[in-house]
GUKOLPA-148959 format. One record per residue (C-alpha): residue number from 0; residue in one letter; x, y, z. Coordinates in nm, 2 decimals, padded with zeros to 4 digits. Example, Ala and Ser with C-alpha at 12.3 -4.5 7.8 and 13.67 -1.06 7.14 Angstrom:
BEGIN
<node><seq>0</seq><type>A</type><x>01.23</x><y>-00.45</y><z>00.78</z></node>
<node><seq>1</seq><type>S</type><x>01.37</x><y>-00.11</y><z>00.71</z></node>
END
This chain:
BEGIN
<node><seq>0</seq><type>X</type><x>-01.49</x><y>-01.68</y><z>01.32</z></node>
<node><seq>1</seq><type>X</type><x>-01.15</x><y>-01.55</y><z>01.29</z></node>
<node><seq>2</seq><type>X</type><x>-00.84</x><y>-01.77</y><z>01.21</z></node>
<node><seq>3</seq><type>X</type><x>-00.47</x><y>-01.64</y><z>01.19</z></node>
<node><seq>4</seq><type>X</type><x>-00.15</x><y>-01.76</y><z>01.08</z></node>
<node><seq>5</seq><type>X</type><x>00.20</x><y>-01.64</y><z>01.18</z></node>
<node><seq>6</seq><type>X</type><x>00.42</x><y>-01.61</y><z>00.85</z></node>
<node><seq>7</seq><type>X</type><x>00.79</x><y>-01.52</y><z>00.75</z></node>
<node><seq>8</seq><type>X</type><x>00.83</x><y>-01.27</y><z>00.49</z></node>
<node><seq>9</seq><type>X</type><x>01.10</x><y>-01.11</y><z>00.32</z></node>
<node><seq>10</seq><type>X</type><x>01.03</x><y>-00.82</y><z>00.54</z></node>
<node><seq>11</seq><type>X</type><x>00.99</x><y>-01.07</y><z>00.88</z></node>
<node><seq>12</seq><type>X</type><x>00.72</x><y>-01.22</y><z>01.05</z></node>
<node><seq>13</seq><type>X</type><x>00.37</x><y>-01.09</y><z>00.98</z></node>
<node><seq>14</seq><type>X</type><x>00.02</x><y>-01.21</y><z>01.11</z></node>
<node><seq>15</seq><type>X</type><x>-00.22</x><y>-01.29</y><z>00.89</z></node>
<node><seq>16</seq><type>X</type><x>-00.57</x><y>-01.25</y><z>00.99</z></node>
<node><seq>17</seq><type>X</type><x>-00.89</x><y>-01.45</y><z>00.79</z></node>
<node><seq>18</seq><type>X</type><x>-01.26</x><y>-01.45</y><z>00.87</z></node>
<node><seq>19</seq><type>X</type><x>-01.46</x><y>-01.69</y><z>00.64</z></node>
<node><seq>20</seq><type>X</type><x>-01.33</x><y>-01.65</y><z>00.30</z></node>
<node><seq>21</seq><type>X</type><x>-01.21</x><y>-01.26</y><z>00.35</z></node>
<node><seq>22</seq><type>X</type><x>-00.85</x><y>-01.14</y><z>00.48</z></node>
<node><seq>23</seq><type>X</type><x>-00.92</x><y>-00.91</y><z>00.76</z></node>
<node><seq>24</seq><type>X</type><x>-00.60</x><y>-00.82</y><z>00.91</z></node>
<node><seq>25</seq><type>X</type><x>-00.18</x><y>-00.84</y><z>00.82</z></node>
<node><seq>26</seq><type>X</type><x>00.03</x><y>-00.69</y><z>01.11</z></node>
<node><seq>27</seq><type>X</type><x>00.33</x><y>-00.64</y><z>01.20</z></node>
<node><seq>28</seq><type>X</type><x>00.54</x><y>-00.76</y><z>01.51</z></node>
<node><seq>29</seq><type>X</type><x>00.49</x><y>-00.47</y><z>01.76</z></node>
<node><seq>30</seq><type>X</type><x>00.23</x><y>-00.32</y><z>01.52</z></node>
<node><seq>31</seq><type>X</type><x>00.08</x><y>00.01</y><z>01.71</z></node>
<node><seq>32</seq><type>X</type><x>-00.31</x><y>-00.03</y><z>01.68</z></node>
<node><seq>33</seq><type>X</type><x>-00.38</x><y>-00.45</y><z>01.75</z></node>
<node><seq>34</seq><type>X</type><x>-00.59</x><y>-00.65</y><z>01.55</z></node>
<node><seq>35</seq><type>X</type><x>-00.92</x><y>-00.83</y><z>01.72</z></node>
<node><seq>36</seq><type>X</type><x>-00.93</x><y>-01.14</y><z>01.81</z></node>
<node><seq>37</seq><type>X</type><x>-00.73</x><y>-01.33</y><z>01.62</z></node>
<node><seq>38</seq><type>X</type><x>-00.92</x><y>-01.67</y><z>01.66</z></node>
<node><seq>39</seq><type>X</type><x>-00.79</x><y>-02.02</y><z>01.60</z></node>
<node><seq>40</seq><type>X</type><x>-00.37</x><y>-02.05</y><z>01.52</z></node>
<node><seq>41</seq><type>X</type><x>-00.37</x><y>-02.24</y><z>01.21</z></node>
<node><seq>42</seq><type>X</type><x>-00.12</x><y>-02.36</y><z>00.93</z></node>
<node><seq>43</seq><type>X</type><x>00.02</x><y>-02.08</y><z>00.66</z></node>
<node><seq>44</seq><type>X</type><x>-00.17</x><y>-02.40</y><z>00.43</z></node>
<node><seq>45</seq><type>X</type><x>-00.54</x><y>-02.26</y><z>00.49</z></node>
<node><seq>46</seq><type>X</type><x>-00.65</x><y>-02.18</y><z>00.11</z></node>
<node><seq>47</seq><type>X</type><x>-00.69</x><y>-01.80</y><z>00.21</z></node>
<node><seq>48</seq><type>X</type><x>-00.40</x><y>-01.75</y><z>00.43</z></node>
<node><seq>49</seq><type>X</type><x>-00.17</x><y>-01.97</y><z>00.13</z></node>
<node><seq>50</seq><type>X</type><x>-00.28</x><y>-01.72</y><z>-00.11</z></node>
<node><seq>51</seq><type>X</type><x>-00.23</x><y>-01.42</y><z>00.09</z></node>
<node><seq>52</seq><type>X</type><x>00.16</x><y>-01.56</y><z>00.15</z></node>
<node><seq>53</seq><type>X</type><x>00.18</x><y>-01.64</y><z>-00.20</z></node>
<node><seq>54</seq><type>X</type><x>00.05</x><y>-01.29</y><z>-00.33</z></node>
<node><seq>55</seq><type>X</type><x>00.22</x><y>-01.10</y><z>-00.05</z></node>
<node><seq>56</seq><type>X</type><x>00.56</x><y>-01.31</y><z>-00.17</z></node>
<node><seq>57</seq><type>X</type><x>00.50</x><y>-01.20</y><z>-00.54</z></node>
<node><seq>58</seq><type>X</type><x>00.48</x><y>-00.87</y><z>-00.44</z></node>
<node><seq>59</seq><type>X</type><x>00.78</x><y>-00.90</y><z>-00.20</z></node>
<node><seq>60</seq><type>X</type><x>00.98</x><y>-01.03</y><z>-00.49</z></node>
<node><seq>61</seq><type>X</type><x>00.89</x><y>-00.71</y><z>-00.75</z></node>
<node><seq>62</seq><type>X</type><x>00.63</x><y>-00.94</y><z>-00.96</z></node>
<node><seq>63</seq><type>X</type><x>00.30</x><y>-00.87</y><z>-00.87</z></node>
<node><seq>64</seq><type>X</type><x>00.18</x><y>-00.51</y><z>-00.84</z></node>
<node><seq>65</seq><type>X</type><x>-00.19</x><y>-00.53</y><z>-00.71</z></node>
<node><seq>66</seq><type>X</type><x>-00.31</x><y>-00.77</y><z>-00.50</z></node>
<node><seq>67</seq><type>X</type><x>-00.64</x><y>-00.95</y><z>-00.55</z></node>
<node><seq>68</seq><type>X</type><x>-00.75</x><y>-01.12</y><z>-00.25</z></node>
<node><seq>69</seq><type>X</type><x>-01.11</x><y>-01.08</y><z>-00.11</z></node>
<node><seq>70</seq><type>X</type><x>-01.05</x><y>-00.79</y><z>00.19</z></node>
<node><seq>71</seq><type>X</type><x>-01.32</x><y>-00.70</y><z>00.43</z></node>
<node><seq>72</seq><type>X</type><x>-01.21</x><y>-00.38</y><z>00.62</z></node>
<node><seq>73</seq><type>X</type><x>-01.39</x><y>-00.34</y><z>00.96</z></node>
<node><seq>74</seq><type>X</type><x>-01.42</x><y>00.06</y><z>01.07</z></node>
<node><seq>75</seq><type>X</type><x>-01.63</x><y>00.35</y><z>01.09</z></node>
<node><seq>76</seq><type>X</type><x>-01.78</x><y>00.53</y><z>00.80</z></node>
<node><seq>77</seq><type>X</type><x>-01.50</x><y>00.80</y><z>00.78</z></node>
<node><seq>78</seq><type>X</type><x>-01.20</x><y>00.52</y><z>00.83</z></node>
<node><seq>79</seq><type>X</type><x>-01.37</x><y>00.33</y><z>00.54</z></node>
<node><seq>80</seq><type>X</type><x>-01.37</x><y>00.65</y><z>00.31</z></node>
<node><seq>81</seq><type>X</type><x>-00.96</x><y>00.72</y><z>00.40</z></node>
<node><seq>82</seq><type>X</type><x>-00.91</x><y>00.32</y><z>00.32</z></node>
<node><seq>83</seq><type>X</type><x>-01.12</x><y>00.36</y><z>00.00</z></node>
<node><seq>84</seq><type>X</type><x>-00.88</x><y>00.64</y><z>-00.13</z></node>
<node><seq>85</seq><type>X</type><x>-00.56</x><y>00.44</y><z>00.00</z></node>
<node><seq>86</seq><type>X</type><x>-00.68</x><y>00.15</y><z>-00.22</z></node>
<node><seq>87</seq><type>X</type><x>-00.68</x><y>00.33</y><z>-00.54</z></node>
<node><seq>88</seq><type>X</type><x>-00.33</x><y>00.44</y><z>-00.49</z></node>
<node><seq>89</seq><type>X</type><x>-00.15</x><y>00.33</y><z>-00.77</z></node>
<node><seq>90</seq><type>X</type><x>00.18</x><y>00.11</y><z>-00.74</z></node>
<node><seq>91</seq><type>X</type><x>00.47</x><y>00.31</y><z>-00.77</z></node>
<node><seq>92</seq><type>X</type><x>00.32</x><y>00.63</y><z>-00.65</z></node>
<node><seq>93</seq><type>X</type><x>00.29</x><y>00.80</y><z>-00.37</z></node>
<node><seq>94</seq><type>X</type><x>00.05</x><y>01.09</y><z>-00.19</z></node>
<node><seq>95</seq><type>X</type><x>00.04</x><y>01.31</y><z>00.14</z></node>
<node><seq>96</seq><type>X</type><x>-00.24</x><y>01.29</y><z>00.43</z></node>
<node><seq>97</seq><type>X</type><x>-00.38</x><y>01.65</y><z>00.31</z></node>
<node><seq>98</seq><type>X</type><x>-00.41</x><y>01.51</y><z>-00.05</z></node>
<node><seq>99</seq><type>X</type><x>-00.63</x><y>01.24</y><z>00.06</z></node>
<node><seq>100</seq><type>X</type><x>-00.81</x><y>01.48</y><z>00.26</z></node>
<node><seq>101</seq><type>X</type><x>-00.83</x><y>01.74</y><z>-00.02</z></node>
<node><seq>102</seq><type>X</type><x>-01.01</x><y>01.44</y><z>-00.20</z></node>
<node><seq>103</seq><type>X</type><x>-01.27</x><y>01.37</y><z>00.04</z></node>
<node><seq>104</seq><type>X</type><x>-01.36</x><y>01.74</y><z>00.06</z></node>
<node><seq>105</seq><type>X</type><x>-01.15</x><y>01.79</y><z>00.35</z></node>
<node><seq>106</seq><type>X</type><x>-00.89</x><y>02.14</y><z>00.44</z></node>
<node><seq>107</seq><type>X</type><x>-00.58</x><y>02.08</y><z>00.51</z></node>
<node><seq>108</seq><type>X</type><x>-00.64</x><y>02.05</y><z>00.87</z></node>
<node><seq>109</seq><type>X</type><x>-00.84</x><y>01.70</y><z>00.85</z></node>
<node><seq>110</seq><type>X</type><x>-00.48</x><y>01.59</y><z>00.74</z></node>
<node><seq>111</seq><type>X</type><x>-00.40</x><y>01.47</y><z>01.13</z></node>
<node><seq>112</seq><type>X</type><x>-00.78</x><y>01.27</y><z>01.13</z></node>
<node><seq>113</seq><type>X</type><x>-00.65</x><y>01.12</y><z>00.73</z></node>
<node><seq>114</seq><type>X</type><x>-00.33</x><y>00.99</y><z>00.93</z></node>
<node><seq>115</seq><type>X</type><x>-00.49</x><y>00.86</y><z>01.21</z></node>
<node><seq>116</seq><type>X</type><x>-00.74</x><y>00.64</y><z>00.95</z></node>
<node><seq>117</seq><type>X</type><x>-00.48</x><y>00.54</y><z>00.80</z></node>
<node><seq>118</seq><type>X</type><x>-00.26</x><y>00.45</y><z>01.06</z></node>
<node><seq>119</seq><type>X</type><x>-00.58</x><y>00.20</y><z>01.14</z></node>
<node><seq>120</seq><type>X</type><x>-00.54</x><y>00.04</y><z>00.83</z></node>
<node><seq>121</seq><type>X</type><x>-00.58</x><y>-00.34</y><z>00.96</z></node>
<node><seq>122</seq><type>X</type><x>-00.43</x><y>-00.46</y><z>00.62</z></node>
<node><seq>123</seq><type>X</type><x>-00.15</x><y>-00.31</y><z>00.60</z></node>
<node><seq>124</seq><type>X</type><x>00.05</x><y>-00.38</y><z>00.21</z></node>
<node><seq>125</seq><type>X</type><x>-00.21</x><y>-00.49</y><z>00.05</z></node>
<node><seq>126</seq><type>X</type><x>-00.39</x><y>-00.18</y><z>00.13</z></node>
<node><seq>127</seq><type>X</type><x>-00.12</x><y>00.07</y><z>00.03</z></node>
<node><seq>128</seq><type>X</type><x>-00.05</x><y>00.30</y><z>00.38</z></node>
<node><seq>129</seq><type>X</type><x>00.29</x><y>00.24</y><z>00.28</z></node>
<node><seq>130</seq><type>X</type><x>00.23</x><y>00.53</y><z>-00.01</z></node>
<node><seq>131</seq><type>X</type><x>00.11</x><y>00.80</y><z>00.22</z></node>
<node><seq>132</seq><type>X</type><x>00.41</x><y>01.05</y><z>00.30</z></node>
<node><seq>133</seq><type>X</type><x>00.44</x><y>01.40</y><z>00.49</z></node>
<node><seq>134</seq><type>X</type><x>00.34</x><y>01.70</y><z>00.28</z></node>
<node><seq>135</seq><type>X</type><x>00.73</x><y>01.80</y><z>00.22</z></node>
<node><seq>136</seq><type>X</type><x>00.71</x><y>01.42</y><z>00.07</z></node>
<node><seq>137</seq><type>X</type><x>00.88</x><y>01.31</y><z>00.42</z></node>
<node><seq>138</seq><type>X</type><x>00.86</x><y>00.99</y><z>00.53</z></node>
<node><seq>139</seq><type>X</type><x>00.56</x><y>00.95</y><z>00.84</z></node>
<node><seq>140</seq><type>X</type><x>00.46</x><y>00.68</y><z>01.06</z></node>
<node><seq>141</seq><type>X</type><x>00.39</x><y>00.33</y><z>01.03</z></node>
<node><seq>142</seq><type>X</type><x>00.30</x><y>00.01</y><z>01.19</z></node>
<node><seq>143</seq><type>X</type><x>00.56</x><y>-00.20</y><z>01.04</z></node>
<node><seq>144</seq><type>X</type><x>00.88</x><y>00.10</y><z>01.09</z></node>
<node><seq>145</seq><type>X</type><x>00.99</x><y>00.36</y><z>00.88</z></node>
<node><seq>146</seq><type>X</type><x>01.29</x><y>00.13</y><z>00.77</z></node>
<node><seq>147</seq><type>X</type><x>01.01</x><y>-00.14</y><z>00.61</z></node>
<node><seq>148</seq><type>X</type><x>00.78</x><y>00.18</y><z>00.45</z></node>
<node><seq>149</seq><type>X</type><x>01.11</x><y>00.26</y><z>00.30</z></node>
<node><seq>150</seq><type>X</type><x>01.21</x><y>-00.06</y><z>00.12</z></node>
<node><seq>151</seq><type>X</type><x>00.83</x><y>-00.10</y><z>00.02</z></node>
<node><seq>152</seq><type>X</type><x>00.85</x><y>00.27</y><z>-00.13</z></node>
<node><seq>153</seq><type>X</type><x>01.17</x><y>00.16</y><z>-00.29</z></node>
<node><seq>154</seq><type>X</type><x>01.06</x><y>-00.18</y><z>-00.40</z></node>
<node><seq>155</seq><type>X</type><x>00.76</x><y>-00.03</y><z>-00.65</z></node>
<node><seq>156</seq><type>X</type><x>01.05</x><y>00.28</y><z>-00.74</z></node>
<node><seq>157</seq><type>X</type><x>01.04</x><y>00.30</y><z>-01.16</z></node>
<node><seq>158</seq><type>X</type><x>01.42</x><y>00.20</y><z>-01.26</z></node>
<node><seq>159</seq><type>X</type><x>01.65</x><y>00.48</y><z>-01.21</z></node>
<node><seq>160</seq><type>X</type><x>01.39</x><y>00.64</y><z>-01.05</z></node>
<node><seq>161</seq><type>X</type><x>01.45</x><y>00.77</y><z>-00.68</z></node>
<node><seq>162</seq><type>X</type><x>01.12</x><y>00.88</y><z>-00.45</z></node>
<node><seq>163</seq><type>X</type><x>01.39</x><y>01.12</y><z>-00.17</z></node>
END
């Protein structure tokens, strides 16, 4: 059964979803795909939820640069494969729909089905979308706002270093 807490971030309010000991969901106010049922309201002091505050905070703050929180991911076969690939994104990088496309096997013109997976992405952060950019290395859709992918893209920047 699914239990959620409403939290306050550095980047604003964000809902975090748990189901048994896994973190299911993390949305954003006005996010554009909305979660399931979000189950009982509880305290940001459930274990799971705690730690997901804690580690999201960390990573909020520039001192933690890969979460490790047990994630279940509910979606089709080809949603799971895009989300597989976003995972192993590594901090501080970034890639474009038709690379992550490319990688599956894809042409360039699976790119629009890549950025509809990964605008599905029900755990948003901690399952980099934020890293995905247009081919031209634009910034693109997502759920929490082009002005939040933009600090996050700037939060993991090297020093000096400038990703636009």
């Amino acid at each position: 059964m699914n239990r959620h807490a409403i939290v306050s971030t550095r980047i604003g309010e964000l809902t975090v979803v748990a189901s048994g000991d896994a973190l299911v969901g993390i949305y954003f106010p006005h996010h554009w795909v909305k979660p399931g049922p979000l189950g009982e309201r509880v305290e940001a002091s459930d274990p799971l939820i705690a730690a997901v505050v804690e580690q999201l905070s960390s990573y909020l703050d520039g001192s933690l640069q890969r979460f490790s929180l047990p994630v279940v991911l509910h979606g089709d076969s080809f949603q799971q494969q895009v989300w597989a690939v976003l995972a192993e994104i590594p901090y501080g990088e970034t890639t474009t729909y038709g690379e992550i496309a490319a990688r599956l096997g894809m042409g360039p013109s699976a790119a629009q089905a890549v950025g509809k997976a990964v605008g599905q992405n029900p755990v948003s952060i901690v399952v980099p979308c934020h890293r995905v950019v247009g081919k031209n290395g634009s910034l693109t859709g997502y759920a929490g706002g082009l002005k939040r992918k933009q600090f996050l893209l700037e939060l993991e920047e090297p020093v000096g270093a400038r990703l636009f």
